[in-house]
N, C-alpha and C positions, 0 to 999 in steps of 0.2 A: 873578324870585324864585329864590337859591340854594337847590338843593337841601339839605336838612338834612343832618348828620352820621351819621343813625343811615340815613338812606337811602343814604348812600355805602358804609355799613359792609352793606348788606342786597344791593347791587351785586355788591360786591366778593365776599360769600359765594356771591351765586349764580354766580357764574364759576367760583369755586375749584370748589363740586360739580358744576358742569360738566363741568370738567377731568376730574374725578375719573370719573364714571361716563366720559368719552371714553375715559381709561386701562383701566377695568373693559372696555369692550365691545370693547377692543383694536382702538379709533380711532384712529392716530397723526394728531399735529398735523404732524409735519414729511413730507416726502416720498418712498414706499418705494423705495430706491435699487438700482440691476441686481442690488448684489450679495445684499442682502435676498430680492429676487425669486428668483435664481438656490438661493441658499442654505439652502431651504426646510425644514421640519421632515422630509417627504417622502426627499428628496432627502438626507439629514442620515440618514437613517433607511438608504436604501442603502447608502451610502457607510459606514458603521459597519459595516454587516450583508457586508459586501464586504472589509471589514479584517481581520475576524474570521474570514473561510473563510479567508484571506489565508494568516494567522496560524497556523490551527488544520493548515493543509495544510502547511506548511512546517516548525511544529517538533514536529507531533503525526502525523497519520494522512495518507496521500496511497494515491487510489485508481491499482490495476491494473487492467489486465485482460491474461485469458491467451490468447497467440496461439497455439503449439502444443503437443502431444500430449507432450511430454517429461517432463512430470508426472504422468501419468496414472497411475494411476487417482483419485491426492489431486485432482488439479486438471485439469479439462476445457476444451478450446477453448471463450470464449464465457465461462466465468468470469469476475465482476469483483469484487476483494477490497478490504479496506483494510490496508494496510503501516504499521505501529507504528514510526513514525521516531527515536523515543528508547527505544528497546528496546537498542539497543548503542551510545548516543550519538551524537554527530554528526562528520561530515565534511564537504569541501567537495561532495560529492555527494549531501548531506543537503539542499542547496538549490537554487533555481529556478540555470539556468545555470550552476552551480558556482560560483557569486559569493557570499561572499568567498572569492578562491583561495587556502586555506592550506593545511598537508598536516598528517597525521596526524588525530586524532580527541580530540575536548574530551568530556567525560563518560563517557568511554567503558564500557562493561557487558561483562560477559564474554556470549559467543555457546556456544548449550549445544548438545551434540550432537542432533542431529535437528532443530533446528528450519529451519523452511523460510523461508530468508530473496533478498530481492531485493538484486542487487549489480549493478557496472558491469561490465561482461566487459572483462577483461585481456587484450591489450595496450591494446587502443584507448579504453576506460576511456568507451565515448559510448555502448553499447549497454543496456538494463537487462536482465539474467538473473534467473531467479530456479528455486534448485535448494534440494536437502534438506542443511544441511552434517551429513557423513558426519565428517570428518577434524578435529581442533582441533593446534596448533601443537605439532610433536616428534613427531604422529604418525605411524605407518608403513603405509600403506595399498596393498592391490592387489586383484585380483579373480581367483581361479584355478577355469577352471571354473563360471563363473557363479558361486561365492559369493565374498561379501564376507569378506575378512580385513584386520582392526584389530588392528596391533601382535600379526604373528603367528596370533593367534587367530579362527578363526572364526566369524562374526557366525552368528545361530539363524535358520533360516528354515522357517515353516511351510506345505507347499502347502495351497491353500484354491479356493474353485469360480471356475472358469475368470473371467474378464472378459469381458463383450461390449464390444467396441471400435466398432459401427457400427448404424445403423439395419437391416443386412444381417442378425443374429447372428454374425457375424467373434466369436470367442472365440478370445481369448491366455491361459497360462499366467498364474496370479495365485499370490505366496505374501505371509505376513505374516513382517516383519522384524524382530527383536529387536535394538534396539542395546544395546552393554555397557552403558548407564547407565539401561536396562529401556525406553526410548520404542519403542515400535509405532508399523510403518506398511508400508501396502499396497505392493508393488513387481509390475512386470509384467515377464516375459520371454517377448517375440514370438518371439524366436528359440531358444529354450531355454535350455541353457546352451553352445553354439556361435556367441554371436554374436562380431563384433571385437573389442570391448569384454568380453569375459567373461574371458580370460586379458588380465593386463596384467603389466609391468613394476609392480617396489615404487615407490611413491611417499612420499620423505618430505615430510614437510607442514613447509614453514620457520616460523621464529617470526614471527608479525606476519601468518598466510596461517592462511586455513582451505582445505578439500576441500569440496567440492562433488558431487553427484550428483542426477542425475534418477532420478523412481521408475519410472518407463518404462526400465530400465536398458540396452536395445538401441537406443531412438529419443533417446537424449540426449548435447550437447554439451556434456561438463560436465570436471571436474577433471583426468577421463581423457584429453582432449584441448585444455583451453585452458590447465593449470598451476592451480596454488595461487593462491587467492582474496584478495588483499590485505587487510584489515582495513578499507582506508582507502577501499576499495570497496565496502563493505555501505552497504546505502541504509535497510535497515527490516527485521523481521521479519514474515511475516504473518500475518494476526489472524483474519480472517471475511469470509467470500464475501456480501456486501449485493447480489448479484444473478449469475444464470445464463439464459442463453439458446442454444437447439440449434443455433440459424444459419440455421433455417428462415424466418427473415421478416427481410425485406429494413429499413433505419432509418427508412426513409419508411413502409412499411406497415404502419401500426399498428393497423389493426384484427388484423392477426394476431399482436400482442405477443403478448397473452394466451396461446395457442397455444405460441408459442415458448418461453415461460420456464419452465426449471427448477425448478418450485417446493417440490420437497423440496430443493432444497441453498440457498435462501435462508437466508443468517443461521447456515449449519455453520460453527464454527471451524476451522481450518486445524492438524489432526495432523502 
């Protein structure tokens, strides 16, 4: 006996909502292939979330940390900051391995007196430095005496209570430093005003170069001794310390993080 018409048609429906709820319950009919497997939502989920620090590190923020005392009292051993990578534009030093190698600087910002910016140290252009620029291009800069003189004139310095430099009480000489265009910032002098570095030769600052200085002005290699800071050597300026630690706990010993971390200078912006 042939089945009837309207029972092929009642077949035929019930396959189709088969189908249907098989696609709803996300059954595939065909067979999940490596790459499907491999390709995962999961996996899809890192791999975006990995593009994006990627991304976010290369033309936005890239963290430091500070290895010596050349900034001090701004910035202590054990500091770790984030560097504003399009604050003065970019160069080939603005990226991982200096890839792509081109020279000079696309976007570039003007760099303001006092800010505290990370550069490559000149000659060798592999090292990262990071100092206070003292100097901007035509200026005329020296040190007589332990004070700063800019274009002639004498930078203001205020003495103010000593610095403790060590778990010991070791206290250095602290004053506050007025630059011409009114920025404040703490400066140390361990040695007074007799150190090497306190009487210098004038320096002019060429165009396309800034000056450079540490605020530890006796513990620093800076302008006074490496030259004028290429433009095309600025990496970033810096923004805010996202972490500090004394050096008292070793990176495996974490139950003494706690202990170790500096937690009033978490999340200080960078004067």
């Amino acid at each position: 006996m042939k089945p009837s018409k309207n029972t092929d048609e009642t077949e035929v429906g019930e396959k189709d909502d088969t189908a249907a709820l098989e696609k709803i319950a996300g059954i595939e009919s065909e067979p999940v292939t490596l790459w499907d497997w491999i390709w995962n939502d999961t996996v899809q989920t890192v791999v975006y979330a990995f593009a994006i620090a990627i991304f976010v590190r290369v033309v936005a923020f890239e963290p430091f940390n500070i290895p010596s005392g050349s900034m001090k009292p701004t910035l202590l051993v054990g500091d770790y900051l984030f560097v504003s990578k399009y604050s003065y534009g970019y160069s080939r030093y603005s990226f991982l391995f200096g890839f792509p190698p081109f020279s000079g600087r696309i976007w570039e910002s003007p760099v303001d007196r006092g800010d505290v910016a990370v550069f490559r140290k000149p000659p060798e252009n592999e090292i990262d430095y990071i100092k206070r620029i003292i100097g901007l291009p035509g200026d005329r800069i020296q040190m007589l005496e332990g004070i700063l003189y800019i274009n002639g004139e004498s930078v203001e310095r205020e003495r103010i209570e000593d610095f403790v430099v060590d778990g010991y009480g070791k206290k250095v000489t602290q004053y506050i430093e007025t630059l011409p265009n009114g920025r404040r910032h703490r400066i140390l002098e361990t040695s007074g005003d007799e150190g090497h570095l306190d009487n210098t030769e004038e320096f002019v600052v060429p165009e396309g170069h800034y000056f450079g200085m540490g605020d530890n002005r006796d513990n620093s290699s800076d302008s006074r001794v490496i030259g004028p800071i290429p433009a095309e050597n600025l990496v970033g300026r810096a923004e805010i310390l996202f972490f500090s630690t004394d050096g008292s706990a070793a990176l495996w010993e974490f139950w003494r993080w706690p202990f170790a971390t500096r937690y009033s200078r978490l999340f200080d912006g960078v004067e």
